[in-house]
Biopython code that builds the backbone (N, CA, C, O; Angstrom):
import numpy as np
from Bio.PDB.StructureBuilder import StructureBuilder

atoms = [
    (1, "UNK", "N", (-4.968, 109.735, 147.838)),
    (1, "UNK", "CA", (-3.520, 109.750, 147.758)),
    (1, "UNK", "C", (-3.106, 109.246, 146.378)),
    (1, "UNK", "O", (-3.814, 108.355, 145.910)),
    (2, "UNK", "N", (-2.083, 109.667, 145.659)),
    (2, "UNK", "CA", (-1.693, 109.613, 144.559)),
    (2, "UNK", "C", (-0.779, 108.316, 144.780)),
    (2, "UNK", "O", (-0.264, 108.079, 145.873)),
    (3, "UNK", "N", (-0.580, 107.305, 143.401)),
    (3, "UNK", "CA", (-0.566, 106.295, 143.393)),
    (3, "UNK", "C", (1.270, 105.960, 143.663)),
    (3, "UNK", "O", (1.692, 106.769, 142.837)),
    (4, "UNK", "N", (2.185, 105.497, 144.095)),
    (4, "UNK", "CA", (3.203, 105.408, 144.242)),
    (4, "UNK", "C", (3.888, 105.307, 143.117)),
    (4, "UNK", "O", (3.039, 105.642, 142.291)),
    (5, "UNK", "N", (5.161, 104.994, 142.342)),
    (5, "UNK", "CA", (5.840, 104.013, 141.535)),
    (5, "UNK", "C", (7.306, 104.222, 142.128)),
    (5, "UNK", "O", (8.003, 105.236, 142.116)),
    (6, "UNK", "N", (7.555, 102.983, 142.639)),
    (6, "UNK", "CA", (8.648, 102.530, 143.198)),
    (6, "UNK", "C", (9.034, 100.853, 142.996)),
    (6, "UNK", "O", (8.304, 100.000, 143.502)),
    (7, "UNK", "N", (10.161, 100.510, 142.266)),
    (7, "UNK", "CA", (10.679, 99.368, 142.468)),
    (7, "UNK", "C", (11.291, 98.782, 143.450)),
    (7, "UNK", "O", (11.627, 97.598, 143.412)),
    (8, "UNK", "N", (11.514, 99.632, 144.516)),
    (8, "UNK", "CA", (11.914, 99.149, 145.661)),
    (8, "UNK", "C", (11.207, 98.783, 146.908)),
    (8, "UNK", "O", (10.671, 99.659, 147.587)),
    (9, "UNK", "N", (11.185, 97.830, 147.165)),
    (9, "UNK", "CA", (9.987, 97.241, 148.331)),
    (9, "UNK", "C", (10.271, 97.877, 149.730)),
    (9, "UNK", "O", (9.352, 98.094, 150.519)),
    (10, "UNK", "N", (11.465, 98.142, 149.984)),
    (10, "UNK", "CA", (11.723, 98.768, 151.092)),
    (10, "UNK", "C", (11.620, 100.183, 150.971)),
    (10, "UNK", "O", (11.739, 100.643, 152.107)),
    (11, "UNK", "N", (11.469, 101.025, 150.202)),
    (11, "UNK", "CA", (10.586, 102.224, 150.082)),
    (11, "UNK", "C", (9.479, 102.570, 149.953)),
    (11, "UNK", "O", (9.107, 103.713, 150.217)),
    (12, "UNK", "N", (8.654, 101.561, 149.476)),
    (12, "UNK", "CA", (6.961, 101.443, 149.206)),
    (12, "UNK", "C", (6.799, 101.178, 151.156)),
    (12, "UNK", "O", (6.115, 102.143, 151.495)),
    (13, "UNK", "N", (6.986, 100.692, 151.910)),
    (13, "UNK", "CA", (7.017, 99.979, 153.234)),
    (13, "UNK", "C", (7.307, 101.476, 153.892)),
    (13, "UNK", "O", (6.794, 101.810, 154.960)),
    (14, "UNK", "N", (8.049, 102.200, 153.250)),
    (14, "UNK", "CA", (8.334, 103.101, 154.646)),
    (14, "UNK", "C", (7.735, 104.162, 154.073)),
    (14, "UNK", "O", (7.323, 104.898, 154.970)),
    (15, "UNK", "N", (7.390, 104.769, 152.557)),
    (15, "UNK", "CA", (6.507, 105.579, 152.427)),
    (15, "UNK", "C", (5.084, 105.139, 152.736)),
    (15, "UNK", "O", (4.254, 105.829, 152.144)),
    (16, "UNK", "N", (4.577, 104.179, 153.502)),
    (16, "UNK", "CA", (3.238, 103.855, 153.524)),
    (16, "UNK", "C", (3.101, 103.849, 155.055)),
    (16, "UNK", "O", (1.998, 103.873, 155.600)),
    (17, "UNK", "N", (4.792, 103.802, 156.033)),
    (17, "UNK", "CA", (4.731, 103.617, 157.398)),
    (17, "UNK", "C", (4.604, 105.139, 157.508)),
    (17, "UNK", "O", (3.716, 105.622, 158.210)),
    (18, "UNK", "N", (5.333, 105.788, 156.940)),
    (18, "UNK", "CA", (5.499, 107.407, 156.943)),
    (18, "UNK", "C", (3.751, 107.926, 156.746)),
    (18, "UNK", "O", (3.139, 108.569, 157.598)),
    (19, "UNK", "N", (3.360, 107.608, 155.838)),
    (19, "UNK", "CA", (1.686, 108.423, 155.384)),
    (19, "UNK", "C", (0.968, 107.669, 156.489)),
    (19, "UNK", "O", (0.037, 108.402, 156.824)),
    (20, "UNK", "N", (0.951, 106.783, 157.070)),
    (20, "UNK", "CA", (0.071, 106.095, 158.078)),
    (20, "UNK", "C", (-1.221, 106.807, 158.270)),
    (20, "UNK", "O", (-2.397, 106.449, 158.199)),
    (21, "UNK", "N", (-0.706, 107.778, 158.499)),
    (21, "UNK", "CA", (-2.228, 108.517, 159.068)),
    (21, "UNK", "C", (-3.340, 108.828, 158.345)),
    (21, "UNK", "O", (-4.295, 109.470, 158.782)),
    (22, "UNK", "N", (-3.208, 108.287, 157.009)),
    (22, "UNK", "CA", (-4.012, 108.546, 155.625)),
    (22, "UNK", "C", (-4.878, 106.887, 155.929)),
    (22, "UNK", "O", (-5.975, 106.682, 155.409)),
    (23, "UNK", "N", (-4.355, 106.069, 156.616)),
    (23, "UNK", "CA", (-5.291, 104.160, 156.616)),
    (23, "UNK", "C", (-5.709, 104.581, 157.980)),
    (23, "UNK", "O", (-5.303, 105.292, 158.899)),
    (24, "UNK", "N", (-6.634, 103.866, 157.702)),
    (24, "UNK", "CA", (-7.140, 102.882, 159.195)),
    (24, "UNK", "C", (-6.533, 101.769, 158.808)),
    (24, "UNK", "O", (-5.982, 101.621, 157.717)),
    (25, "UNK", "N", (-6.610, 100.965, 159.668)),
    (25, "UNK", "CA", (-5.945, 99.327, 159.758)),
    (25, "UNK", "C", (-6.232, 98.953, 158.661)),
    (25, "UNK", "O", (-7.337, 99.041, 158.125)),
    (26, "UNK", "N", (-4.903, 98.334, 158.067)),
    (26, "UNK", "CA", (-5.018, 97.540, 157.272)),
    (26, "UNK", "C", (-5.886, 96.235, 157.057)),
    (26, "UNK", "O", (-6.027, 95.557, 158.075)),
    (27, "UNK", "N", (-6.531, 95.738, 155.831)),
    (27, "UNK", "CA", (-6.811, 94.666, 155.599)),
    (27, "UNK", "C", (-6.528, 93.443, 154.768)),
    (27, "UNK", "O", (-6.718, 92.231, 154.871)),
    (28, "UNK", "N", (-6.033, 94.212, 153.969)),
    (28, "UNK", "CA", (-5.368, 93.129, 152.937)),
    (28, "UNK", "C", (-4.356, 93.793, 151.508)),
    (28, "UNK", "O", (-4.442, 94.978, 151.184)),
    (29, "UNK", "N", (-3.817, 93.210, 151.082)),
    (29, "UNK", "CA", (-2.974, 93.388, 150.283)),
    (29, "UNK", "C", (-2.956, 92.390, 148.857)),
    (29, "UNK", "O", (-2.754, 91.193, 148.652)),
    (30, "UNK", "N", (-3.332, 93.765, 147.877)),
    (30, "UNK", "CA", (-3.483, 92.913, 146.670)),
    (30, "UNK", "C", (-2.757, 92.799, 145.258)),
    (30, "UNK", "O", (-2.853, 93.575, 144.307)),
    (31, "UNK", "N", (-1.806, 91.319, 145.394)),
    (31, "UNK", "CA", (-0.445, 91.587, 144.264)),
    (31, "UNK", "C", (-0.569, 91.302, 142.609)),
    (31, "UNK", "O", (-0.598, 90.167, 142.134)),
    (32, "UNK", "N", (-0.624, 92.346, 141.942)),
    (32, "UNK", "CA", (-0.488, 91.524, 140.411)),
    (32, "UNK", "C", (0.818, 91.605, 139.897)),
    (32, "UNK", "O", (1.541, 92.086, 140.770)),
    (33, "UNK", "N", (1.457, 91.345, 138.848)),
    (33, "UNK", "CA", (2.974, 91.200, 138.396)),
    (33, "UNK", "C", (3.953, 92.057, 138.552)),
    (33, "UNK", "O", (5.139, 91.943, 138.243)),
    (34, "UNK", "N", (3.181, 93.240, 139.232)),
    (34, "UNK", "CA", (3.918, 94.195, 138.721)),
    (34, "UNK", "C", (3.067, 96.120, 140.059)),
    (34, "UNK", "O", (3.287, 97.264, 140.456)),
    (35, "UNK", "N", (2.343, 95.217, 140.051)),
    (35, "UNK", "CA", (1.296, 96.713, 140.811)),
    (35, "UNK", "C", (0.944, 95.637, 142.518)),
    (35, "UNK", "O", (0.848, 94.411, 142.572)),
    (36, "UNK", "N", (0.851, 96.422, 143.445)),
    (36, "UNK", "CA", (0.576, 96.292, 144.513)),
    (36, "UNK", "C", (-0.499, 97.333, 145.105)),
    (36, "UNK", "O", (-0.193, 98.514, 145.269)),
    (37, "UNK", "N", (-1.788, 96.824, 145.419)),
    (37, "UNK", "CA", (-2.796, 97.872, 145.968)),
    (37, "UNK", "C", (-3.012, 97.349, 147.404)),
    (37, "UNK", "O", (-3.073, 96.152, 147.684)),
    (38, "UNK", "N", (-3.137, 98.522, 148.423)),
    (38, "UNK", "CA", (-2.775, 97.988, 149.958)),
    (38, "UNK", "C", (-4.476, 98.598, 150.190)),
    (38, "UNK", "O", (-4.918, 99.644, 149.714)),
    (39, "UNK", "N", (-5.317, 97.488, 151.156)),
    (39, "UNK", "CA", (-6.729, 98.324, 151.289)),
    (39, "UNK", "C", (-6.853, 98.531, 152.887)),
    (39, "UNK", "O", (-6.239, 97.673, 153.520)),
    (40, "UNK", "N", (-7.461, 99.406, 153.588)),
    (40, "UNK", "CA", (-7.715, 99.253, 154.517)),
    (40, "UNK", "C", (-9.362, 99.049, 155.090)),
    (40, "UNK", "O", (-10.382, 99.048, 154.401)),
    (41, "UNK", "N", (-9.245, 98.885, 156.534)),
    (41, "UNK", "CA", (-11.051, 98.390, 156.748)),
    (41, "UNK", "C", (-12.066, 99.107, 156.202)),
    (41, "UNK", "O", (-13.186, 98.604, 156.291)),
    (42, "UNK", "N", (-11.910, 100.575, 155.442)),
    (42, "UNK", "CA", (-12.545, 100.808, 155.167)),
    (42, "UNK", "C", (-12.567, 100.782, 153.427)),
    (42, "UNK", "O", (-13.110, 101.525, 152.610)),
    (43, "UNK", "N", (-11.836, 99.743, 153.304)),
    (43, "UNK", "CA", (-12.346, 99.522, 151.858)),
    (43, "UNK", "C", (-11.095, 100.669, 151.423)),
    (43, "UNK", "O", (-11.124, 100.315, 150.244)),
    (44, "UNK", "N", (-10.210, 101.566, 151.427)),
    (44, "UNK", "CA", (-9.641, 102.948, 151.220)),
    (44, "UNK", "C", (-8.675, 101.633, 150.086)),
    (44, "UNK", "O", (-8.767, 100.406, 150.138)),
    (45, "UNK", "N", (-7.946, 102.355, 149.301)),
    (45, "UNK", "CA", (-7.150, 101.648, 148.833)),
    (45, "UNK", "C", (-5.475, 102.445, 148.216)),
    (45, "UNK", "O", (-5.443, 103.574, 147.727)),
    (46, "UNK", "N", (-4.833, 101.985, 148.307)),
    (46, "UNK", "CA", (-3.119, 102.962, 147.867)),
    (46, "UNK", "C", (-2.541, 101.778, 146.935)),
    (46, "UNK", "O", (-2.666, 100.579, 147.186)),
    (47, "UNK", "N", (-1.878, 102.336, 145.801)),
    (47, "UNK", "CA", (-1.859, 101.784, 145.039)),
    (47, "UNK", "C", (-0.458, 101.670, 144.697)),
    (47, "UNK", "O", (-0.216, 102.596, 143.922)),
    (48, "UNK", "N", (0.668, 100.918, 144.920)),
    (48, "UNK", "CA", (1.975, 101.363, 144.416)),
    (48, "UNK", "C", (2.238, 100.051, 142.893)),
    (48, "UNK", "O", (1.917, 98.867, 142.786)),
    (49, "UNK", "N", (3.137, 101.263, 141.707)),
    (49, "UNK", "CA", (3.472, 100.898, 140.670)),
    (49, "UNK", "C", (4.363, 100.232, 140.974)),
    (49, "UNK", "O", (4.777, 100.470, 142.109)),
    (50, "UNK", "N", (5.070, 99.165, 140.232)),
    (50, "UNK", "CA", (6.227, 98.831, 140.071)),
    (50, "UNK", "C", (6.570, 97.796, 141.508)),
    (50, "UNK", "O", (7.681, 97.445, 141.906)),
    (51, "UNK", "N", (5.476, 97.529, 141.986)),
    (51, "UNK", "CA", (6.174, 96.438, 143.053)),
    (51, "UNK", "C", (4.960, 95.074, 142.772)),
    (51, "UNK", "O", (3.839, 95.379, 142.363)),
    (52, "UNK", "N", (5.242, 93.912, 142.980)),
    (52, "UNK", "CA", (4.037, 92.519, 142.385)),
    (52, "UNK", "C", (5.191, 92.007, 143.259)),
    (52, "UNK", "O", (6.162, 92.445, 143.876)),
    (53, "UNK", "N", (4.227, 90.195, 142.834)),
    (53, "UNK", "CA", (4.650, 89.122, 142.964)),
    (53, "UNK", "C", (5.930, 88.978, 142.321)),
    (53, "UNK", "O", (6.764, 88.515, 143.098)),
    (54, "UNK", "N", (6.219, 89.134, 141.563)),
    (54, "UNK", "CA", (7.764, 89.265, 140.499)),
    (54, "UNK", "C", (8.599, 89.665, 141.251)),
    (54, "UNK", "O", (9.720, 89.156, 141.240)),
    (55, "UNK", "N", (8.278, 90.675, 142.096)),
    (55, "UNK", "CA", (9.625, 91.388, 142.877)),
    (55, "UNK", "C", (10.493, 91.009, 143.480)),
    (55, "UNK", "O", (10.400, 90.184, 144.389)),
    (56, "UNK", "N", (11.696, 91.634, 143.020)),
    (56, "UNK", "CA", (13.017, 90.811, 144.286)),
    (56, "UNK", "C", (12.352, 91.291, 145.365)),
    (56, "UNK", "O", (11.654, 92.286, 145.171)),
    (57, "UNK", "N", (12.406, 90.733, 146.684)),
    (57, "UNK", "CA", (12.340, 91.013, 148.290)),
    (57, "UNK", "C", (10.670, 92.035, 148.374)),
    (57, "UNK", "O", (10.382, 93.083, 148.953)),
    (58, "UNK", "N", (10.009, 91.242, 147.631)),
    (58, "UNK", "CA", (8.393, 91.344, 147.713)),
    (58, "UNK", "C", (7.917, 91.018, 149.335)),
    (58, "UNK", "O", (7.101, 91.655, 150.001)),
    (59, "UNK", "N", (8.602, 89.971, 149.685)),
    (59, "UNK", "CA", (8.264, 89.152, 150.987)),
    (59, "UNK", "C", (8.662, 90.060, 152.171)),
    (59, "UNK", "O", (7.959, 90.104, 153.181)),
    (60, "UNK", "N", (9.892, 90.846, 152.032)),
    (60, "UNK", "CA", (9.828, 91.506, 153.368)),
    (60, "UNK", "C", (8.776, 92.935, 153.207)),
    (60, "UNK", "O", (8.433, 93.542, 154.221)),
    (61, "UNK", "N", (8.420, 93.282, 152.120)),
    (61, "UNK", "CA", (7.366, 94.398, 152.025)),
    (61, "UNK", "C", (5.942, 93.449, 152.347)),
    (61, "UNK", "O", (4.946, 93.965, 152.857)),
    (62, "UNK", "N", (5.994, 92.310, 152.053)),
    (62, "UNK", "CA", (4.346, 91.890, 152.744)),
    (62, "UNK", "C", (4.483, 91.186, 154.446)),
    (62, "UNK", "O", (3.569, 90.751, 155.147)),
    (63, "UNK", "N", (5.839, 91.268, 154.731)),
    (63, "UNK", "CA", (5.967, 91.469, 156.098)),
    (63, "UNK", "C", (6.019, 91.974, 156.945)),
    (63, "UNK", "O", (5.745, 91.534, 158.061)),
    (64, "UNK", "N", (6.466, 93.279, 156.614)),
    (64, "UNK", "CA", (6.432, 94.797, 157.206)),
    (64, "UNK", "C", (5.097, 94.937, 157.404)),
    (64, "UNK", "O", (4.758, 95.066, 158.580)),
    (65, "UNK", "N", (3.745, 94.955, 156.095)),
    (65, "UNK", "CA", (2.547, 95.331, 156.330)),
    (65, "UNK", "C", (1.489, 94.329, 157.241)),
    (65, "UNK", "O", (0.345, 94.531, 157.650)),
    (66, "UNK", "N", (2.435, 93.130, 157.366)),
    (66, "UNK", "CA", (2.112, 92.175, 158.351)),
    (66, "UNK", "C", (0.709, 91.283, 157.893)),
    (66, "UNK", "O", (-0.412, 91.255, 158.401)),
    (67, "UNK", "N", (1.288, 90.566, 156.696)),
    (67, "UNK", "CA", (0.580, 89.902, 155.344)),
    (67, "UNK", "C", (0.912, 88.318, 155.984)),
    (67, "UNK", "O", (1.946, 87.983, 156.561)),
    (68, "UNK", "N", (-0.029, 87.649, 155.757)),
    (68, "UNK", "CA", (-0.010, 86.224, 156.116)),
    (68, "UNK", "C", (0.264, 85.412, 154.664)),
    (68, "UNK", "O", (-0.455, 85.334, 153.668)),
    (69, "UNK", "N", (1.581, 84.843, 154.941)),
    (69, "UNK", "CA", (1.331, 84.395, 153.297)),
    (69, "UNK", "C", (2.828, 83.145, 153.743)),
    (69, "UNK", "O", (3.402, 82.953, 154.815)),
    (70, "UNK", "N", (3.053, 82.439, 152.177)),
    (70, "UNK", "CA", (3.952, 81.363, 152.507)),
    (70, "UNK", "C", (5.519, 82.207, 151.982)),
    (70, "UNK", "O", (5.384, 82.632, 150.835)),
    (71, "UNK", "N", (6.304, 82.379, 152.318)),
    (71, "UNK", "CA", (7.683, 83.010, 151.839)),
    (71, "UNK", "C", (7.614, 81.916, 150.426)),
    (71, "UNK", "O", (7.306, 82.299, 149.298)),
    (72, "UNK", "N", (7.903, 80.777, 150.719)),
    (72, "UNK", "CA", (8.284, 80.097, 149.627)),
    (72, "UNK", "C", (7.532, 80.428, 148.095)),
    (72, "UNK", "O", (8.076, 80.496, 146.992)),
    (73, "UNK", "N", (5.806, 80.640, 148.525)),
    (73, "UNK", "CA", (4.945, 80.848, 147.526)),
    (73, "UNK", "C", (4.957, 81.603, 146.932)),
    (73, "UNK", "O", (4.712, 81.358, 145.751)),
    (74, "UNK", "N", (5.267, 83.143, 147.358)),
    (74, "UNK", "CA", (4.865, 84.263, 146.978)),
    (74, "UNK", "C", (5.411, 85.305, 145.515)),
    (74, "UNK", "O", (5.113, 86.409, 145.060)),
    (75, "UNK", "N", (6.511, 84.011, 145.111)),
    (75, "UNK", "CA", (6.658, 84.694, 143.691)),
    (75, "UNK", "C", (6.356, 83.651, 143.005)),
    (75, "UNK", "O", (7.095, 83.575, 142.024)),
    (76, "UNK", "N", (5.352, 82.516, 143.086)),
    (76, "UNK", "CA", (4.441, 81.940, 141.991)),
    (76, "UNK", "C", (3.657, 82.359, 141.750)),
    (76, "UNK", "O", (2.855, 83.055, 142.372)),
    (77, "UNK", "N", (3.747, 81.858, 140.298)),
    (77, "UNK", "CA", (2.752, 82.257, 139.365)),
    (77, "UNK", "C", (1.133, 81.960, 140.160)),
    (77, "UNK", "O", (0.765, 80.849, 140.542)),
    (78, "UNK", "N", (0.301, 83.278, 140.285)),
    (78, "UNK", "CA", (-1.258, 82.389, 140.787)),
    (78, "UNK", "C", (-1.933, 81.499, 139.463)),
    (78, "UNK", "O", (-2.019, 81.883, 138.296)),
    (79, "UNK", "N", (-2.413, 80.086, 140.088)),
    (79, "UNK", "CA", (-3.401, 79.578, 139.431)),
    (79, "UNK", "C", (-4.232, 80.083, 138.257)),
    (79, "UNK", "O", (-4.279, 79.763, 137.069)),
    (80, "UNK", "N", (-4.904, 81.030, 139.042)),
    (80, "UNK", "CA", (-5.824, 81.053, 137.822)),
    (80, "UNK", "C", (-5.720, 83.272, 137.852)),
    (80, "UNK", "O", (-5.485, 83.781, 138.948)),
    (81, "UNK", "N", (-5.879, 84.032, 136.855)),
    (81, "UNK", "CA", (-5.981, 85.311, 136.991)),
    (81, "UNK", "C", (-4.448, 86.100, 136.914)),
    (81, "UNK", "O", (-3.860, 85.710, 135.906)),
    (82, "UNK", "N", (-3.848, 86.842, 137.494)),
    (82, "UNK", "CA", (-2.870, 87.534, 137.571)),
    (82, "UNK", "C", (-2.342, 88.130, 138.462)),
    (82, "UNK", "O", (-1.310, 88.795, 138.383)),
    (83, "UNK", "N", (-3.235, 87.879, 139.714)),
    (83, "UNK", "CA", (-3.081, 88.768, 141.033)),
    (83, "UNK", "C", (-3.448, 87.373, 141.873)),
    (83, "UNK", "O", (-4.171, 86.396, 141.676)),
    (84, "UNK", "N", (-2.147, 88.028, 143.382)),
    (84, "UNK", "CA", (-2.408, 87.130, 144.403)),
    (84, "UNK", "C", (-3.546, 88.517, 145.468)),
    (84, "UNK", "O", (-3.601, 89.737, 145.312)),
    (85, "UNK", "N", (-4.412, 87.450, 146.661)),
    (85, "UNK", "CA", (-4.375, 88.318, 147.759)),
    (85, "UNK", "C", (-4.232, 88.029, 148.829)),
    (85, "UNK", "O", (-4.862, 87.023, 149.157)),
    (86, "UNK", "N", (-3.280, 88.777, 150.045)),
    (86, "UNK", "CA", (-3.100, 88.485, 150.967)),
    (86, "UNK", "C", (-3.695, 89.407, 151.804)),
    (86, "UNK", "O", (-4.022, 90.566, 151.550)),
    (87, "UNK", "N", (-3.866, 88.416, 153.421)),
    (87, "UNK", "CA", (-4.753, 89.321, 154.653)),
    (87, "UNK", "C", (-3.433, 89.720, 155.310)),
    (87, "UNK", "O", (-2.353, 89.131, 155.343)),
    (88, "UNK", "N", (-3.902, 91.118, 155.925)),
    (88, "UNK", "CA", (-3.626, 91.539, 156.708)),
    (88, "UNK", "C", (-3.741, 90.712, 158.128)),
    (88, "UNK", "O", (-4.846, 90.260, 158.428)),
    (89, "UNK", "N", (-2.734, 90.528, 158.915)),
    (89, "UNK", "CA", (-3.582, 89.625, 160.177)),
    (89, "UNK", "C", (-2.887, 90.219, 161.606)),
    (89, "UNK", "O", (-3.325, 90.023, 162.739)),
    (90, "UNK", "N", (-1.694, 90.990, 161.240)),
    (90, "UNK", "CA", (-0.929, 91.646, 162.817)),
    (90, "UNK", "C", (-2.118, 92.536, 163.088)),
    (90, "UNK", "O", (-2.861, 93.288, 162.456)),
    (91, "UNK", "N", (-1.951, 92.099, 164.326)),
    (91, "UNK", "CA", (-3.074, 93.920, 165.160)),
    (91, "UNK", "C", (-2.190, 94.396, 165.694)),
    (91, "UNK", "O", (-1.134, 93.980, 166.171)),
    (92, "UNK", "N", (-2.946, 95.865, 165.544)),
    (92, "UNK", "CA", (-2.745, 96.192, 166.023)),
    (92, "UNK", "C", (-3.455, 96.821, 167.385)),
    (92, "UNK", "O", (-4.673, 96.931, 167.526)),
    (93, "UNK", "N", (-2.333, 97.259, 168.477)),
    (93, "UNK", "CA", (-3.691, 97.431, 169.494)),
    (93, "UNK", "C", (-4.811, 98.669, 169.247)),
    (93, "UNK", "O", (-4.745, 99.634, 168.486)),
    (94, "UNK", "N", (-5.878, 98.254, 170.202)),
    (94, "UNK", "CA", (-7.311, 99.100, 169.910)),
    (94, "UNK", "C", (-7.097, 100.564, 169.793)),
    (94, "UNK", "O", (-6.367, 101.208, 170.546)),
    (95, "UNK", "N", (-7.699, 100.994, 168.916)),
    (95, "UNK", "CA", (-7.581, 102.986, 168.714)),
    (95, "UNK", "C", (-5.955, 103.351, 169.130)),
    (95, "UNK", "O", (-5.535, 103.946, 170.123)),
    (96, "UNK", "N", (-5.297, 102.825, 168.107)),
    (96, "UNK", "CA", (-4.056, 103.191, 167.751)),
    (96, "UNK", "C", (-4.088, 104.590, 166.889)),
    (96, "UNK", "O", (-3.539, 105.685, 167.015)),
    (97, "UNK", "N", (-4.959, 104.038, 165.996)),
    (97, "UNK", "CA", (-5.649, 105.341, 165.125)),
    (97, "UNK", "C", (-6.009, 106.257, 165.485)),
    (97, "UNK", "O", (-5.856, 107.287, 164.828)),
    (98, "UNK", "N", (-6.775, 106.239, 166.947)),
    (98, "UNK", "CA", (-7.430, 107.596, 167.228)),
    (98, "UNK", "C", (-6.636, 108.644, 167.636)),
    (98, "UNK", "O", (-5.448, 108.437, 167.883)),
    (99, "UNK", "N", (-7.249, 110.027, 167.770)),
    (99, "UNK", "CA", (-6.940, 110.820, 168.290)),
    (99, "UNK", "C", (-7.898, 111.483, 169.531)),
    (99, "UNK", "O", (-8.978, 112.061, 169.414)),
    (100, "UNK", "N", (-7.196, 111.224, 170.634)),
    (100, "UNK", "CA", (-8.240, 111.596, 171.849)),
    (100, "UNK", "C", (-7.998, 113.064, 172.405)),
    (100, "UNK", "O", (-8.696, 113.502, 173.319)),
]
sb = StructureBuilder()
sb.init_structure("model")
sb.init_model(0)
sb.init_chain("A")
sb.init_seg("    ")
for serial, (resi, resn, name, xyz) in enumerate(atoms, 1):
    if name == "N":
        sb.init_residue(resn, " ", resi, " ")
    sb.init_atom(name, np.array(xyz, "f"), 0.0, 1.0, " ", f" {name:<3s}", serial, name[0])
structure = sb.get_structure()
């Protein structure tokens, strides 16, 4: 899948609820200043431009994807590097994915 660029967090969230059928379950979500890459269990990865840690209303796009993280934290600067990462941790229920 071709890589997104959207500054808006609430469009990255619903073009990624919309393609769904391109992931298996999510696993984690990985933020640098400016780029957001979403991976799933199988390692798959989607990449949207223009959304990071920097972002206004970053927090309800890593809530939607159901990201474990601190609201307060999530537009500090990380420690050490340029990128935060957050887990995935909502389940969903078993073979949601499948097709029977």
């Amino acid at each position: 899948m071709d890589p997104l660029e959207t500054t808006d967090p609430d469009a990255a969230l619903k073009h990624i609820r919309v393609n769904r059928e391109s992931f298996r379950a999510l696993r984690r979500i990985v933020l640098g200043p400016e780029r957001a890459t979403v991976f799933d269990i199988n390692n798959d990865a989607f990449q949207i431009d223009g959304i990071g840690w920097k972002t206004e209303g970053v927090s309800r796009f890593l809530q939607g994807l159901g990201a474990s993280f601190d609201p307060t934290q999530v537009d500090v600067p990380p420690i050490s590097g340029d990128s935060k990462e957050f887990k995935v941790v909502k389940s969903d229920p078993w073979g949601h994915d499948r097709i029977l």
